[in-house]
N, C-alpha and C positions, 0 to 999 in steps of 0.2 A: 511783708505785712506782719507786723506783731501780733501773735494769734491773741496773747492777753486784751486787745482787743476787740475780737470778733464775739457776737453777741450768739450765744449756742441757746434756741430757748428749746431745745428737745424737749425740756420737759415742762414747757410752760403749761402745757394743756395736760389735765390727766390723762394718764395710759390706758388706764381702763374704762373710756368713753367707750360705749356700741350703737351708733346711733345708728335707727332702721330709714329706710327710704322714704318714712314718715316724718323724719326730723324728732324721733321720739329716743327718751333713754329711760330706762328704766319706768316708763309710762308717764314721765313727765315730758309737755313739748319744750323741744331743743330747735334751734335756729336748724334748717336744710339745709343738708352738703349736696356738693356737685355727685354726681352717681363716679367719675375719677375715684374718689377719695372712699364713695359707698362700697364700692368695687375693693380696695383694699383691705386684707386680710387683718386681722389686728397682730400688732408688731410695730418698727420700730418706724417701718415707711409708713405707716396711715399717722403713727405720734407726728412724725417731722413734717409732713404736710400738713397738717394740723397747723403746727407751730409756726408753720410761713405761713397759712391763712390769717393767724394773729399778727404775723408783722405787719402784712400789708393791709389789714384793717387799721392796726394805729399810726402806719408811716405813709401810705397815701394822701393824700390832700384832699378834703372832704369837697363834695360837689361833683358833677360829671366828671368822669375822666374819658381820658385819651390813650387807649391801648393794642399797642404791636404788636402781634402773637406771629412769633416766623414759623411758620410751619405751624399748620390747624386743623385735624380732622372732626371727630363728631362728639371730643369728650374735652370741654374746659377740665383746667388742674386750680381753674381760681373759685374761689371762696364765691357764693352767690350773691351776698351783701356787695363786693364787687362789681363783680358781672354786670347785678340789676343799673349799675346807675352809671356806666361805661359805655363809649362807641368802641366798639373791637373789628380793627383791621386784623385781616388774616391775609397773609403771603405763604404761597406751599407751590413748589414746582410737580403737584401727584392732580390730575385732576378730578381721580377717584375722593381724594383725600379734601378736596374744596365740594365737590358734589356733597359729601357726608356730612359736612360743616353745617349745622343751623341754629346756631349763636350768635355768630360774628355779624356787623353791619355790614359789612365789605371784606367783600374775598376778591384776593389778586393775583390770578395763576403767573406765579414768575419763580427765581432763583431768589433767597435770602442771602446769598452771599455777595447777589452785586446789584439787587433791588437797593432804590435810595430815595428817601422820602426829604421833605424839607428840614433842618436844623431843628429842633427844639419843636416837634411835634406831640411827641408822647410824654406821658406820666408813668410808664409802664411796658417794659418790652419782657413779655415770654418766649423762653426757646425752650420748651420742654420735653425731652425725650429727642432730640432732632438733633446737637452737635454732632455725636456721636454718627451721624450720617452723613457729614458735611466732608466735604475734600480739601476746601483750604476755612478752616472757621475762625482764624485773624481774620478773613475780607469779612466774615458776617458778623462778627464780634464789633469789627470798625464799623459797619456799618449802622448798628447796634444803637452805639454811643454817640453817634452824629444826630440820630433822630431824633434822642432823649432829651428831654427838658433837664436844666439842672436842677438838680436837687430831686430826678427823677430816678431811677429803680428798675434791675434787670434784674427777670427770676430767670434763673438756670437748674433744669432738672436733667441729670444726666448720669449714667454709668459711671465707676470709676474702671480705669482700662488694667490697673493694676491688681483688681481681686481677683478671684478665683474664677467667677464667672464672667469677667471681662477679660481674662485670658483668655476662657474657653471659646468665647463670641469671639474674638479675634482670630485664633488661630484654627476654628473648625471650617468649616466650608457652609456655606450658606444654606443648604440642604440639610443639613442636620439642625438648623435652627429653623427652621422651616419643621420638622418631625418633632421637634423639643415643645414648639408651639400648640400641635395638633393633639400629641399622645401624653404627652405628660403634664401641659398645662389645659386640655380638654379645647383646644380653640379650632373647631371642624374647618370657618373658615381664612386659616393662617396659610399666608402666602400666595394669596388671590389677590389679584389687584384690589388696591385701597387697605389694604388688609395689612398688620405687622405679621412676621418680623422682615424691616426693612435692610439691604446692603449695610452693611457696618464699616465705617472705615477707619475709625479711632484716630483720627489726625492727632499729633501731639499735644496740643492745647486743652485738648478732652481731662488731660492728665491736673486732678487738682493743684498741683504745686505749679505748673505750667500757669495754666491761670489765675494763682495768684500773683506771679509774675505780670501778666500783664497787666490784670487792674493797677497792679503800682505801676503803672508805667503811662495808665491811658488814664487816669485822674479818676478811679472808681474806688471808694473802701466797703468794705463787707457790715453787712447789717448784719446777714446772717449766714451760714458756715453748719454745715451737719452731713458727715459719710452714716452711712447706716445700712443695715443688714437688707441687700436685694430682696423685695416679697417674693423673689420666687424660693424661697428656702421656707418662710410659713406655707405658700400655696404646696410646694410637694408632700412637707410632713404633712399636711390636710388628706392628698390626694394620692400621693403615692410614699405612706409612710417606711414602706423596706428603704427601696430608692434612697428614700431623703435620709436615713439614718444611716446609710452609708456617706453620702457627699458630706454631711457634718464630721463622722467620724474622719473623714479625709481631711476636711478643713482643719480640723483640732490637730491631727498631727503636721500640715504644711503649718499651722499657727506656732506650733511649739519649734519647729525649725528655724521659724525669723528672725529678727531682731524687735526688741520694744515691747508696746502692745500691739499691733499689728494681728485684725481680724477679718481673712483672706472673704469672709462673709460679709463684709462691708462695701457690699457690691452696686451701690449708688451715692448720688449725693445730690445736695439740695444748694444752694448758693441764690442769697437773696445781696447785689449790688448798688450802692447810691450812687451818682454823679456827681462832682464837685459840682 
């Protein structure tokens, strides 16, 4: 894919938006976000979901839609303008995680990697936060694309395997992401059923460059395209500011080791795809 052109709108929305649970900024009313997005720290991850809520507001197709969400617990990542005027299937093999669902019009306890819906169903398939869990995510990715309508649209929100904290989720043992959740991101109950943080498997495709490999390959081009700094690096300096001024200072020096610009705190990414 010629990155010249993927359409980067980071910073289409101002940075310094704070919008409260009220849909208010600065005491004027502001449209309501999903509590997903209220929940976000301000930084680089609440900008860039921002800036996919603006794609899919002007690149969706006005009127109902029809939208996949593979894997669905109790918190939409979509934009409520969405949401409000959408049928949302949800597919999740947790049945903790379809109990906690109450958004969706249809919940379907199955696999997303080999669930298969009819040809040109959706306007809209979300997988977010959830490859990163999958063991083979080519079958759920294909499966993906078959469903889609053309000229329809995959949001992908997901870890990048190669920063600093996708090493670390890969190579520590799931007990310590389990204590990572409890004592340093304050989450009493992590790792109770229904509950994150989930097995992580990072199958290859997770890997941004991996899949852009594929969309060239399976008839998909990028609307939209943005790595950016994991919230769990605002959430520490919030919470545990010693802590987090050490794993920066460690970042800064793995960063000056690398090659390019390369910002080992670039620990997610956002990927909005079209379908021919």
């Amino acid at each position: 894919m010629n990155k010249t052109m993927t359409m980067d709108l980071a910073h289409a929305v101002p940075a310094d938006i704070a919008t409260d649970a009220r849909g208010t900024t600065g005491g004027s009313p502001q449209p309501a976000h999903p509590q997903s997005l209220l929940a976000l720290p301000p930084g680089e991850a609440r900008d860039s979901l921002l800036a996919v809520h603006a794609v899919l507001q002007t690149q969706l197709p006005p009127g109902r839609l029809a939208i996949y969400e593979a894997g669905g617990g109790s918190t939409s990542f979509l934009p409520l303008e969405v949401l409000d005027r959408a049928h949302v299937t949800v597919v999740d093999i947790d049945e903790d995680q379809i109990r906690n669902n109450d958004y969706a019009q249809e919940t379907i306890l199955g696999d997303v990697q080999t669930w298969r819906f009819k040809p040109d169903s959706f306007d809209l398939v979300i997988c977010y936060n959830v490859i990163e869990h999958l063991s083979d995510v080519e079958a759920a990715l294909i499966r993906f694309c078959e469903s889609l309508k053309p000229g329809g649209l995959i949001l992908i929100g997901a870890p990048n395997p190669r920063s600093l904290s996708g090493v670390v989720t890969k190579y520590s043992p799931h007990w310590f992401h389990v204590w990572f959740y409890r004592h340093v991101r304050g989450e009493v109950q992590a790792g109770r059923p229904g509950h994150p943080p989930f097995p992580t498997f990072f199958h290859p495709l997770v890997t941004l460059s991996n899949l852009e490999a594929f969309a060239n390959t399976h008839g998909l081009r990028f609307v939209y395209r943005k790595e950016y700094e994991s919230p769990r690096f605002p959430e520490m300096r919030l919470r545990k500011p010693v802590f987090a001024a050490l794993i920066d200072a460690v970042a800064v020096v793995i960063n000056c080791l690398l090659p390019g610009k390369t910002d080992v705190r670039h620990g997610d990414y956002h990927l909005v795809l079209r379908k021919h």
